[in-house]
TORDREN-619324 format. One record per residue (C-alpha): residue in three letters; x, y, z. Coordinates in Angstrom, 1 decimal. Each point is the difference from the previous one (the first is absolute). Layout:
% TORDREN-619324
{"ALA",{X,Y,Z}}
...
% end
This chain:
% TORDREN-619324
{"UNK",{34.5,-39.9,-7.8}}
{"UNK",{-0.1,3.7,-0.3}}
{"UNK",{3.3,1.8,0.1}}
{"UNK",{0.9,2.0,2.7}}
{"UNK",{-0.1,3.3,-1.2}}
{"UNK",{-3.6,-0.9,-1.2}}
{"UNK",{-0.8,-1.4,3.4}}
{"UNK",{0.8,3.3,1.7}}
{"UNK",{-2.0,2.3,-2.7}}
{"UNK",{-3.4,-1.7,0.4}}
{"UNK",{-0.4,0.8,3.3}}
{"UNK",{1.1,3.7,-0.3}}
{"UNK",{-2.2,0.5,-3.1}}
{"UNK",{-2.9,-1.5,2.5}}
{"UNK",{1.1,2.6,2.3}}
{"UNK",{0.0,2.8,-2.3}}
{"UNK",{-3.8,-1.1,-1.4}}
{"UNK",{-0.8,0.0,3.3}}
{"UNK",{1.1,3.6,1.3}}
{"UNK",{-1.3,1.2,-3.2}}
{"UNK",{-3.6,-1.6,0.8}}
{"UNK",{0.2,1.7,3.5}}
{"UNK",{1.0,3.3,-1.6}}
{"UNK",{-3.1,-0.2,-1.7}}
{"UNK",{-2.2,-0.3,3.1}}
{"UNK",{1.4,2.9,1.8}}
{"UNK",{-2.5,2.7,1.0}}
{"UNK",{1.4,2.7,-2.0}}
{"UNK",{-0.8,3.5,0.2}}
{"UNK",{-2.2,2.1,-2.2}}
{"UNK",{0.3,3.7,1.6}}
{"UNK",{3.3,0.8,1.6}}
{"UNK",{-1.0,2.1,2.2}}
{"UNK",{1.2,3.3,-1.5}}
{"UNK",{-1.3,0.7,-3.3}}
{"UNK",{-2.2,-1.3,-2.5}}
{"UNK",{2.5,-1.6,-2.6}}
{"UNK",{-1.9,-3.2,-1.5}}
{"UNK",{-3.5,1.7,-0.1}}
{"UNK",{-2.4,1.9,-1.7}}
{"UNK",{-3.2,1.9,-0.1}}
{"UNK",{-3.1,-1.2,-2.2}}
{"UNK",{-3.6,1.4,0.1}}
{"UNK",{-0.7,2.5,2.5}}
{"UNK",{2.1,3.2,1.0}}
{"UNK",{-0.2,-0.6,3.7}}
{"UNK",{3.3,1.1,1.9}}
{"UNK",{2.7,-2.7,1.3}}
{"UNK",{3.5,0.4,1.8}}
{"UNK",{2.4,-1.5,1.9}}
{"UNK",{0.0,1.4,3.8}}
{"UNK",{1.7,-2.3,2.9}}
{"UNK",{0.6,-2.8,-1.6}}
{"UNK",{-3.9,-0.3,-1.8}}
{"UNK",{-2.1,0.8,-2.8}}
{"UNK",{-2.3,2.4,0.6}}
{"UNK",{-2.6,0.2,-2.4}}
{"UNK",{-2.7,3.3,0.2}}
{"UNK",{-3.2,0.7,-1.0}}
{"UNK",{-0.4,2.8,-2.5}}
{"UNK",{-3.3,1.4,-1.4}}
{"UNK",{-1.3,-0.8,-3.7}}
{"UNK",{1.7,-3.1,-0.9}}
{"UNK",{-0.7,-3.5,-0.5}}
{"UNK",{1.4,-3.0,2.3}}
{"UNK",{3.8,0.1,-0.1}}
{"UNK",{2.7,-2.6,0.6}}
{"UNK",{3.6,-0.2,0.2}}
{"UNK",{1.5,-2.7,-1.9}}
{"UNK",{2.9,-2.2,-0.3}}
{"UNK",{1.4,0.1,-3.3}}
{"UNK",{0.3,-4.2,0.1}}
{"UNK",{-2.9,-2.2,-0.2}}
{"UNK",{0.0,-3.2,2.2}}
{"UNK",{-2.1,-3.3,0.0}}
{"UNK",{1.2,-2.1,2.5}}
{"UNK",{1.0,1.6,3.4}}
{"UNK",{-0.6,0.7,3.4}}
{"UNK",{0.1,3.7,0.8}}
{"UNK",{-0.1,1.6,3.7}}
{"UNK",{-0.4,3.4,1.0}}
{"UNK",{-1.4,2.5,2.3}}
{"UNK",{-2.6,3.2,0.1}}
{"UNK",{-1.2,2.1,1.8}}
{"UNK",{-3.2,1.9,-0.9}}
{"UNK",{-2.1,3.4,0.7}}
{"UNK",{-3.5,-1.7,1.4}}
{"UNK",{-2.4,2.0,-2.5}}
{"UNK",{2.5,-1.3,-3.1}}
{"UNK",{-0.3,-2.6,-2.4}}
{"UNK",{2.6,-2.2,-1.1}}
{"UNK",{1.7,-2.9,-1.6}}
{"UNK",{2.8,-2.1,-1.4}}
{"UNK",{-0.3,-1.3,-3.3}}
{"UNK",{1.8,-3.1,-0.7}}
{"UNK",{0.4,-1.5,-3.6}}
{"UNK",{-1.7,3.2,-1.4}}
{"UNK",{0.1,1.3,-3.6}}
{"UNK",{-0.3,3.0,-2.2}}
{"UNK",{-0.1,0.9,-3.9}}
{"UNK",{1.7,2.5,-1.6}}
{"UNK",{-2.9,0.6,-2.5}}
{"UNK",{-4.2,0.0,0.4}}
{"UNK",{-0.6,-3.9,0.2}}
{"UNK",{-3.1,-1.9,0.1}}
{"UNK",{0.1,-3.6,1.0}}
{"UNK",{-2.4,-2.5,1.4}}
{"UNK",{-0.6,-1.3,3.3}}
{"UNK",{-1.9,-2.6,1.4}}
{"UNK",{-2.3,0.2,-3.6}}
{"UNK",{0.0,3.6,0.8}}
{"UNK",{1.8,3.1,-2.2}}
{"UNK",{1.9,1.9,2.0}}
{"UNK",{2.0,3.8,-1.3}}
{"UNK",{2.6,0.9,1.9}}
{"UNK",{1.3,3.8,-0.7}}
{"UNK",{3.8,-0.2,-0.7}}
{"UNK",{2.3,0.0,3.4}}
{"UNK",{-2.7,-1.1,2.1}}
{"UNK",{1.5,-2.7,2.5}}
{"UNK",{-2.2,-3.4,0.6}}
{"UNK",{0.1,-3.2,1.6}}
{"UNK",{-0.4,-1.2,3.6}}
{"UNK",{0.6,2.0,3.2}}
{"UNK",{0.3,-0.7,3.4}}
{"UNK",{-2.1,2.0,1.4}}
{"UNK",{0.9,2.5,2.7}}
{"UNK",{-3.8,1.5,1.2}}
{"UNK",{0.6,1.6,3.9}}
{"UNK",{-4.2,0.5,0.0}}
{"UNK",{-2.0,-1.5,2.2}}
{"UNK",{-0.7,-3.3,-2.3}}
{"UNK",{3.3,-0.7,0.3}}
{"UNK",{0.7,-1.8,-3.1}}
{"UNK",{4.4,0.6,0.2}}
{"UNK",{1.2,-3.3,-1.7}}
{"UNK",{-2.9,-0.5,-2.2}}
{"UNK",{1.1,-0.4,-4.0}}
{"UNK",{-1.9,2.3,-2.0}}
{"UNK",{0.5,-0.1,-3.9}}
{"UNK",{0.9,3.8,-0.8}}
{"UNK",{-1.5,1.3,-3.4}}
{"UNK",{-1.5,-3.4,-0.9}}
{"UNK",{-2.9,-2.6,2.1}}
{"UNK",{0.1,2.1,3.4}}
{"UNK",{0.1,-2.4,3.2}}
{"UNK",{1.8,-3.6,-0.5}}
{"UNK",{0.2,-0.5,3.8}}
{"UNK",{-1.5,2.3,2.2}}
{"UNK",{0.5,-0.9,4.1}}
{"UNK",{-3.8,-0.1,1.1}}
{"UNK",{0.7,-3.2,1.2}}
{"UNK",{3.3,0.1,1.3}}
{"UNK",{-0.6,2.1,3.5}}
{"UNK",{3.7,-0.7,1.2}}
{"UNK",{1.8,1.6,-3.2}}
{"UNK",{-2.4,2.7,0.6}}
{"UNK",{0.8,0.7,3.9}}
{"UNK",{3.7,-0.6,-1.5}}
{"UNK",{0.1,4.0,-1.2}}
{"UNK",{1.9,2.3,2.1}}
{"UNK",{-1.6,3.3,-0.3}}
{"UNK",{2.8,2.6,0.2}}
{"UNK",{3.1,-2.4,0.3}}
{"UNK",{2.3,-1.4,-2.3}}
{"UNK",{-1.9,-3.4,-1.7}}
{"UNK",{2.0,-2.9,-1.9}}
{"UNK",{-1.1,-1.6,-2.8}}
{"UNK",{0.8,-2.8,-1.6}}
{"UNK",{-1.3,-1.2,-3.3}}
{"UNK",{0.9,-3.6,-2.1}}
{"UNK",{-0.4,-0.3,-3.4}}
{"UNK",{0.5,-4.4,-1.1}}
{"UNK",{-1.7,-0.6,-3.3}}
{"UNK",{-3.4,0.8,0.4}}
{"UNK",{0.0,-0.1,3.6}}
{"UNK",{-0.1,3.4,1.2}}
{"UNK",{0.2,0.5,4.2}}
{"UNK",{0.2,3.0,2.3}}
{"UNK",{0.6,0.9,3.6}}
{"UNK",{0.0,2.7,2.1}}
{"UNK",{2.1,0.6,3.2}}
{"UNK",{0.3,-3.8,-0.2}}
{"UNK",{-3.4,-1.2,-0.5}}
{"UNK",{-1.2,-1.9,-3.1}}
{"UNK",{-2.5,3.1,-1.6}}
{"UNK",{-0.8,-1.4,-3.7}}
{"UNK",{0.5,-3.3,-1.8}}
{"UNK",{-1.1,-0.4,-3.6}}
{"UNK",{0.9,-1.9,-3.2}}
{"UNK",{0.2,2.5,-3.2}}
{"UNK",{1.8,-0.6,-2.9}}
{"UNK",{-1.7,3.4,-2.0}}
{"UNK",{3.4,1.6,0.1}}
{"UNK",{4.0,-1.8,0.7}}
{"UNK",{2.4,2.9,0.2}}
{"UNK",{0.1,3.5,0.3}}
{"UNK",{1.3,2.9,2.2}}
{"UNK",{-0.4,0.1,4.1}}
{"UNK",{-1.5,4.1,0.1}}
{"UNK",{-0.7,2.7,3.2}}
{"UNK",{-3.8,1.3,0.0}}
{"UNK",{-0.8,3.0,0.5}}
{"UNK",{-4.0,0.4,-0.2}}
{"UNK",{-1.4,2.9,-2.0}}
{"UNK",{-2.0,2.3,1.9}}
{"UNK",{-1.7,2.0,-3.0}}
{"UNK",{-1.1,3.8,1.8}}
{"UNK",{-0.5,-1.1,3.6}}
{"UNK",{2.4,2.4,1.3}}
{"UNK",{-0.2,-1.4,3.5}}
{"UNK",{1.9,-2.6,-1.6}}
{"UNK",{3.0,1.9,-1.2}}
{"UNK",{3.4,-0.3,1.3}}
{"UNK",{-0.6,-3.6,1.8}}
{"UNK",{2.9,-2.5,-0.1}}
{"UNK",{0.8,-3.7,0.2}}
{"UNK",{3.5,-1.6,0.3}}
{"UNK",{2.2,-3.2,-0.8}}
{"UNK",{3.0,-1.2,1.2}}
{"UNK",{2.1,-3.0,0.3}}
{"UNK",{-0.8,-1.3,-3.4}}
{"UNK",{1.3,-3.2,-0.9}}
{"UNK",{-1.0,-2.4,-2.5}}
{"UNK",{0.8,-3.7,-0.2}}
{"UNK",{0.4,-1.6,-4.1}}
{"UNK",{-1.3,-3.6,0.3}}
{"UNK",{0.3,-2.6,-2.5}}
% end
């Protein structure tokens, strides 16, 4: 027979596991709203701020694709978030997304790849406000291109609100890799190319088109979820 003190200090250390576990799963937040303490720019020299309560990122002339990092890489997660988009933009939100800090050549699918030091890679939900309406779809940024396009997913593609705030939601399990946007299931595919890496802001490069200059997308509410 356990003694009593024991008796009592098994179920309060099952407590305490517990709340820690549930601690764990918390949607926690990666922008607070104010500044941009916890992440960083790699690639491009587009603008970003924080206005309101978002991110605004801005198109500038001459530069490559940009993105706003976290300065953590994630595997496992569940991250939700919305945006808001200028209809003649390009965008995106890379999730387990890489960069070198040197020249690096690796292969790919049998295939040698160079990637110029600080260029970011990896997938990308894909935020497209043109009329084929892929918003949801997981491109590959700097590597194979489409992984899941949404030709033949007509309700993710009707799901796009042009010129209002859009959530997205993206789950990362393994190699199970799902999306959705404003609610509806937009992209499901199993890749296991890449486990961990940063979640990033794109802002699409523009090159000389100076039509193109000075247009903006936004996040807020960005919260991501740790899983096990």
């Amino acid at each position: 027979m356990l003694p009593m003190i024991s008796r009592f200090l098994i179920p309060l250390t099952v407590l305490s596991f517990t709340a820690t576990l549930q601690a764990a799963d918390e949607m926690v937040p990666l922008f607070d709203g104010k500044t941009l303490t916890g992440w960083e720019q790699h690639s491009g020299a587009a603008e970003y701020r924080v206005q309101d309560g978002a991110i605004i990122g801005k198109t500038v002339p001459n530069t490559g694709n940009s993105f706003l990092c976290t300065a953590k890489k994630y595997s496992n997660f569940i991250l939700e978030l919305e945006f808001k988009v200028d209809p003649s933009m390009n965008s995106g939100v890379q999730f387990r997304s890489n960069y070198y800090t040197k020249g690096t050549e690796v292969e790919i699918a049998g295939k040698k790849k160079k990637f110029p030091a600080d260029r970011v890679h990896g997938y990308q939900f894909e935020i497209d406000p043109s009329p084929r309406a892929y918003t949801g779809g997981i491109y590959d940024e700097g590597r194979r291109g489409w992984l899941f396009d949404l030709k033949n997913n007509e309700a993710a593609r009707k799901a796009f609100k042009q010129g209002e705030w859009n959530q997205i939601r993206i789950e990362c399990r393994g190699d199970s890799l799902k999306t959705f946007i404003n609610g509806v299931a937009a992209a499901d595919l199993k890749d296991s190319l890449t486990a961990e890496g940063v979640i990033a802001l794109q802002v699409h490069g523009i090159g000389k088109n100076q039509a193109a200059i000075g247009k903006e997308v936004m996040w807020k509410n960005i919260r991501i979820q740790e899983l096990k």
